[in-house]
C-alpha positions as CSV (number, residue, x, y, z in Angstrom):
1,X,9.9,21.5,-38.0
2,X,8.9,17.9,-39.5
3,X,11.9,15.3,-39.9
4,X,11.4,11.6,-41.3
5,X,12.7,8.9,-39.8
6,X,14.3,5.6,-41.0
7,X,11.6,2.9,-41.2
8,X,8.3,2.1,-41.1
9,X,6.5,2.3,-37.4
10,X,9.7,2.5,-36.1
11,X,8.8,3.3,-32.7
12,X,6.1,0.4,-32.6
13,X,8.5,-2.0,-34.1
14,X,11.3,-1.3,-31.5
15,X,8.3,-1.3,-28.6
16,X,7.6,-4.9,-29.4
17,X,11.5,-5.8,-29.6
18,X,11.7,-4.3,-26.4
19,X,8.6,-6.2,-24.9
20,X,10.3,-10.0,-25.8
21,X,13.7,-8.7,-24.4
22,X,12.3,-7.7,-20.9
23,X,9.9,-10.2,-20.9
24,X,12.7,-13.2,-20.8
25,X,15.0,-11.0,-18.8
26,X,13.3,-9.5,-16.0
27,X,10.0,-11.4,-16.1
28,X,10.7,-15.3,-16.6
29,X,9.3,-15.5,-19.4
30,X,9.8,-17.4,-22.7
31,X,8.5,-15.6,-26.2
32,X,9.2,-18.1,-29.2
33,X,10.9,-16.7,-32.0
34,X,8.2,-17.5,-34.7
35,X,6.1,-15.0,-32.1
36,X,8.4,-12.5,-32.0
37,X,6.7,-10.1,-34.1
38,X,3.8,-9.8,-31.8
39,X,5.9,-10.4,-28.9
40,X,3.7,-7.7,-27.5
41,X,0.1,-9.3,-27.6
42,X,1.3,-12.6,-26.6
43,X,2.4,-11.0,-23.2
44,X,-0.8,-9.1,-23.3
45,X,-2.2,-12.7,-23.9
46,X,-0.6,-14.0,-20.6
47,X,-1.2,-10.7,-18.6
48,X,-4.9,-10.2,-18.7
49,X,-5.1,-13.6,-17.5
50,X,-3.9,-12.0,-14.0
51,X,-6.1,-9.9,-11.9
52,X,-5.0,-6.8,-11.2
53,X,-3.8,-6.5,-7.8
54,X,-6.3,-4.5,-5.4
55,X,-8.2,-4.8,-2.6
56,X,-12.1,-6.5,-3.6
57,X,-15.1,-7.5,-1.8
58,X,-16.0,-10.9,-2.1
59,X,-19.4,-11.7,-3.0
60,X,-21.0,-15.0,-2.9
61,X,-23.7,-16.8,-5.3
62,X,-26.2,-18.4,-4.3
63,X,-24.8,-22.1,-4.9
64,X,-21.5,-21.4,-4.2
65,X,-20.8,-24.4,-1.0
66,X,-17.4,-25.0,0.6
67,X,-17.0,-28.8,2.1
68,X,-15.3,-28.0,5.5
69,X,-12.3,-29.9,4.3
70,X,-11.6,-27.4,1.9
71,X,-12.8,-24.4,3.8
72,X,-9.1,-23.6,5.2
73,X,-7.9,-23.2,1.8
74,X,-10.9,-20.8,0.6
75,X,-10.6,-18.7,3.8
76,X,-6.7,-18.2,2.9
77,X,-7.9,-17.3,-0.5
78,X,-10.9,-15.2,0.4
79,X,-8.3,-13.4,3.0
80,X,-5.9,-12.3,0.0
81,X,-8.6,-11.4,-2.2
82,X,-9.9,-8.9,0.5
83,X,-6.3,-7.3,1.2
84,X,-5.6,-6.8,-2.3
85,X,-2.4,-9.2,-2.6
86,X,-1.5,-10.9,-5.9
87,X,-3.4,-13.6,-6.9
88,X,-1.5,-15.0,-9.5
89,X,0.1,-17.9,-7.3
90,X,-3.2,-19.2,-7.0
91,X,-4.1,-19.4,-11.1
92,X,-3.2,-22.2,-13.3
93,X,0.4,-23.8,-13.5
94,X,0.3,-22.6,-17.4
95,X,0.0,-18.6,-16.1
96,X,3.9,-19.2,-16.6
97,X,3.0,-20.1,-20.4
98,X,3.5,-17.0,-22.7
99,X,1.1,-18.5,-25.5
100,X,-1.0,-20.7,-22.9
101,X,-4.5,-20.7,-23.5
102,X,-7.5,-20.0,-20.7
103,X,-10.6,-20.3,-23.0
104,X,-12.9,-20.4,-20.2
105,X,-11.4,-16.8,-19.3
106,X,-11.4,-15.6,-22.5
107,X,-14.8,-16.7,-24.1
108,X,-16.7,-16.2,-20.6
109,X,-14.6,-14.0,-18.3
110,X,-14.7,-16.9,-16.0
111,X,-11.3,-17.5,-13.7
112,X,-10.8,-20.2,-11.4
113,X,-8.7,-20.1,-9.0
114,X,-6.7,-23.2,-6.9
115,X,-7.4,-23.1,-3.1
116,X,-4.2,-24.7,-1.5
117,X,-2.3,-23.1,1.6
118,X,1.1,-24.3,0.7
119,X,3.7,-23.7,-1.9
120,X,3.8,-26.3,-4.8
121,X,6.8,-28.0,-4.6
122,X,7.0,-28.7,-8.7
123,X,5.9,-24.6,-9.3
124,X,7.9,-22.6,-6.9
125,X,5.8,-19.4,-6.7
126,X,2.6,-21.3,-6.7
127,X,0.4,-22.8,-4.5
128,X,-0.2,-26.2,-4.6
129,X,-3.6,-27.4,-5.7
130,X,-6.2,-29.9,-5.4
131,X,-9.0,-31.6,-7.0
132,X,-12.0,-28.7,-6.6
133,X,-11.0,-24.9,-7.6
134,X,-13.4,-21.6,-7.2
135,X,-14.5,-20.7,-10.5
136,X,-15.4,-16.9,-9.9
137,X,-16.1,-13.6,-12.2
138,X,-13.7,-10.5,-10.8
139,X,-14.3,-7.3,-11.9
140,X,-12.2,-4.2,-9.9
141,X,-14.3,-4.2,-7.6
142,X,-15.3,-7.5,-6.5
143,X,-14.5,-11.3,-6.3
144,X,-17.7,-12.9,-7.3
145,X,-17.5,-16.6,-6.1
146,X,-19.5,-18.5,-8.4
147,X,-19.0,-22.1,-7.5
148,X,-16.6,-24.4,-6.0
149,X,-15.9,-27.4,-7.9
150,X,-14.0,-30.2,-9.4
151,X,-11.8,-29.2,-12.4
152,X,-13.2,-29.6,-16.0
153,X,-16.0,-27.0,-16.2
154,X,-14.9,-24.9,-18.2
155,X,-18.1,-25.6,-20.4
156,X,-20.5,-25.8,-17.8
157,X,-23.5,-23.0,-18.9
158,X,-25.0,-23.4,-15.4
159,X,-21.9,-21.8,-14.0
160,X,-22.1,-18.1,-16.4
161,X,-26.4,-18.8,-15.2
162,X,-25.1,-18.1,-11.8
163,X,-23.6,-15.2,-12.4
164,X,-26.2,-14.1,-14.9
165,X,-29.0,-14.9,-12.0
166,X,-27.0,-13.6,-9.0
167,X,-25.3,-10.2,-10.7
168,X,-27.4,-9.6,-13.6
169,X,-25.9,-6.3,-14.2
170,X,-22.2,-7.4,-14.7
171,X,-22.9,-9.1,-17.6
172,X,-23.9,-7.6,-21.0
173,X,-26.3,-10.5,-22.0
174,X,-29.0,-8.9,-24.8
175,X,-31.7,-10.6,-25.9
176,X,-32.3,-11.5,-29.4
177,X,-35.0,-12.6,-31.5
178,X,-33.0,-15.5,-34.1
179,X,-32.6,-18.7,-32.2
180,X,-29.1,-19.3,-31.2
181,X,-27.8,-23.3,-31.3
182,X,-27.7,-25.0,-27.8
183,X,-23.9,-26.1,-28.7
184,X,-22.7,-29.6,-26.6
185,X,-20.0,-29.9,-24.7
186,X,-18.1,-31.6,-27.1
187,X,-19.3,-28.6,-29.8
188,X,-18.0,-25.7,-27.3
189,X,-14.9,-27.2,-26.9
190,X,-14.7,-28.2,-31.0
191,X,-15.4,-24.4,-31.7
192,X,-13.0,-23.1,-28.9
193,X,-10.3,-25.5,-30.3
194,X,-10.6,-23.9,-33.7
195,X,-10.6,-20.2,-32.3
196,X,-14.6,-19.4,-33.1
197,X,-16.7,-17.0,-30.6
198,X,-19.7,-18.3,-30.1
199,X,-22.6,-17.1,-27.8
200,X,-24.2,-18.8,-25.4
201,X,-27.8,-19.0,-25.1
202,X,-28.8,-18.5,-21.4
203,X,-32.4,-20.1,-20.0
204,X,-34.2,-15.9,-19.5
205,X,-33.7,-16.0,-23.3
206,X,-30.7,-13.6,-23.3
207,X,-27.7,-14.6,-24.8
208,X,-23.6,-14.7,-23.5
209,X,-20.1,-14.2,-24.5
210,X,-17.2,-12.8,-23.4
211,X,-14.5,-11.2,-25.1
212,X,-13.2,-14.4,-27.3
213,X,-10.2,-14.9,-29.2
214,X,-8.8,-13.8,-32.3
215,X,-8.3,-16.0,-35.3
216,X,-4.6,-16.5,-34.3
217,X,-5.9,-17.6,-30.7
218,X,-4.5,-15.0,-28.8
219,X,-7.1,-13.2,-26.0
220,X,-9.3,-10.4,-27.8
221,X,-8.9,-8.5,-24.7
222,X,-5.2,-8.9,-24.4
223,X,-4.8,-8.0,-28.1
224,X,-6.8,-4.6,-27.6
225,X,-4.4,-3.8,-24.8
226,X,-1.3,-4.7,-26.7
227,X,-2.8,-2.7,-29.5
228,X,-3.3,0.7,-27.6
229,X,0.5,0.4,-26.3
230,X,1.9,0.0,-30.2
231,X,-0.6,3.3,-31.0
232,X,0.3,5.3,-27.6
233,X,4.2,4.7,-29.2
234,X,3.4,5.5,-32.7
235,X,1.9,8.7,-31.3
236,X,4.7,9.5,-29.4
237,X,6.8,9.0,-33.1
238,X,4.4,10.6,-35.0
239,X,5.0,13.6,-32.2
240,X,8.3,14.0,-32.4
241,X,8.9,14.1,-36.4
242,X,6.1,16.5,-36.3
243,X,7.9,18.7,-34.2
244,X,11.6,18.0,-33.9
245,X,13.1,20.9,-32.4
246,X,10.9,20.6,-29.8
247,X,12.5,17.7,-28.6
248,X,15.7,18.1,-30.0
249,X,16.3,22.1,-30.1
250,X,20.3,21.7,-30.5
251,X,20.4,19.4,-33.1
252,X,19.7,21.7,-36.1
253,X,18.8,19.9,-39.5
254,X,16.8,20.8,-42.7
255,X,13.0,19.9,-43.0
256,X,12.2,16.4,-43.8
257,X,15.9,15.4,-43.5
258,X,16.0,11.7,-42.9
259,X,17.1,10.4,-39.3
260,X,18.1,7.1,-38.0
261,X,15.9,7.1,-34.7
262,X,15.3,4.4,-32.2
263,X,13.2,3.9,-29.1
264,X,15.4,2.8,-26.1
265,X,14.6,0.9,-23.2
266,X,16.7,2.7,-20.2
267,X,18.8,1.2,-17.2
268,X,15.8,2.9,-15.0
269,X,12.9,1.2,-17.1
270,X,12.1,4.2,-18.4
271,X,12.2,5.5,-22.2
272,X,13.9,7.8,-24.5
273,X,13.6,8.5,-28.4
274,X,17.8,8.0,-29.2
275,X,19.5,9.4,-32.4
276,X,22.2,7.3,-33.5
277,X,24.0,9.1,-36.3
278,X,23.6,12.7,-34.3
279,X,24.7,11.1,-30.7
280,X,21.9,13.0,-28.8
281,X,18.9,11.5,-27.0
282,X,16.2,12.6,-25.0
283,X,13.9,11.5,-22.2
284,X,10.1,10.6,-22.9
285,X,7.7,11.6,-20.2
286,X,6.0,8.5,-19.9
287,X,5.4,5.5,-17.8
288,X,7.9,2.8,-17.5
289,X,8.1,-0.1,-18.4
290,X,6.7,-2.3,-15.3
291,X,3.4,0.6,-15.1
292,X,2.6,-0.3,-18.5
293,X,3.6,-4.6,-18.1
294,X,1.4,-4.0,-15.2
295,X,-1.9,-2.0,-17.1
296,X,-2.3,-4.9,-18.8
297,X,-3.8,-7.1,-16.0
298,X,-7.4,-7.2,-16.5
């Protein structure tokens, strides 16, 4: 039997209400309020910017040189990396930022990473950095070290060139006949600033870009994820008016009655469709909450 609920996407809508809440809550996090509406792809925004945590093989490019005075910190780095611990205390101080912006990350899925052995007195939960970071490419399987260098590269084409010449397969770099411009620094930076994907011409005549940013410059990539989550919950809505007594089989209303329903976060982190006005509730068999914070690491 088919029922209708009160309001539009409700599920969806109480999904991202739910999102801000646990974010600043149980994460440490800060949403603004003039983002609360898509409180759900700004932490999507902020949570592909983390690796996911697993165990990778660390490959190394063919230019990639550690000075021996740095070579303790990469060796502590290179050592997590392989045993699959977290690397977020090793990413930039604004990983803490909700609407912080990696465009390097997002327009070349380039990450760099800070090579310090101690914690970082002014970021507890971070380790302190230095002047050179490893600028790498990770995929889930490995932790390709691309170069290690001073900070402010995050334009430099001869870095995506190494990865493009050592793992030519990682990349999807097509070639195409119309001549692409050979933007400056200054006119990467100028086109990042206002949001704009550009691709980058590479010296085999192929051409390179990453997943970009959306207009609103939030991470394509995070927005896709955030995206599937709203759907996967609209599904789960679009389920259960479809077939009510499935789910409720003692509650025992005419079709298309209207129903004040709401998605609830429980004490367990799990989820259950609650209706108010008919005080019954039932379970979702689903992930929780911190399985699906944590499937949005890229």
């Amino acid at each position: 039997m088919k029922v209708q609920f009160i309001g539009k996407d409700k599920f969806a809508s109480d999904w991202v209400a739910i999102v801000k809440d646990y974010a600043e809550k149980h994460m440490g996090l800060s949403i603004p309020e003039k983002r609360s509406a898509d409180a759900d792809i700004w932490l999507a925004h902020r949570m592909v910017r983390l690796p996911k945590i697993t165990p990778r093989a660390v490959k190394i490019s063919d230019v990639f040189t550690c000075p021996s005075d740095l070579q303790t910190g990469w060796e502590f780095l290179k050592s997590k990396v392989e045993r699959g611990e977290d690397l977020e205390p090793h990413l930039s101080r604004q990983i803490k930022d909700v609407l912080g912006r990696d465009e390097m990350l997002m327009h070349w899925q380039i990450n760099h990473f800070h090579i310090g052995t101690v914690e970082d007195p002014k970021h507890p939960g971070m380790i302190e950095g230095g002047s050179h970071i490893v600028y790498a490419f990770v995929d889930d399987q490995s932790f390709h070290a691309l170069a290690l260098l001073e900070h402010g590269h995050w334009t430099n084409r001869e870095i995506v060139e190494t990865l493009k010449r050592n793992w030519p397969s990682n990349i999807y770099t097509p070639n195409l006949v119309e001549t692409i411009p050979n933007y400056t620094h200054e006119e990467v930076l100028n086109l990042r600033k206002s949001h704009v994907n550009a691709l980058t011409p590479l010296s085999d005549g192929s051409t390179y870009r990453g997943f970009g940013e959306t207009a609103g410059g939030s991470s394509v990539l995070g927005t896709m994820k955030a995206t599937h989550l709203r759907r996967m919950f609209g599904v789960r809505e679009w389920e259960i008016r479809g077939d009510f007594n499935r789910y409720f089989p003692d509650i025992k209303v005419e079709e298309n009655t209207l129903i004040n329903a709401t998605l609830v976060l429980n004490p367990d982190f799990s989820f259950s469709a609650k209706l108010t006005d008919l005080n019954a509730e039932v379970r979702l068999e689903m992930e929780t909450m911190p399985q699906l914070i944590k499937s949005l690491r890229s």
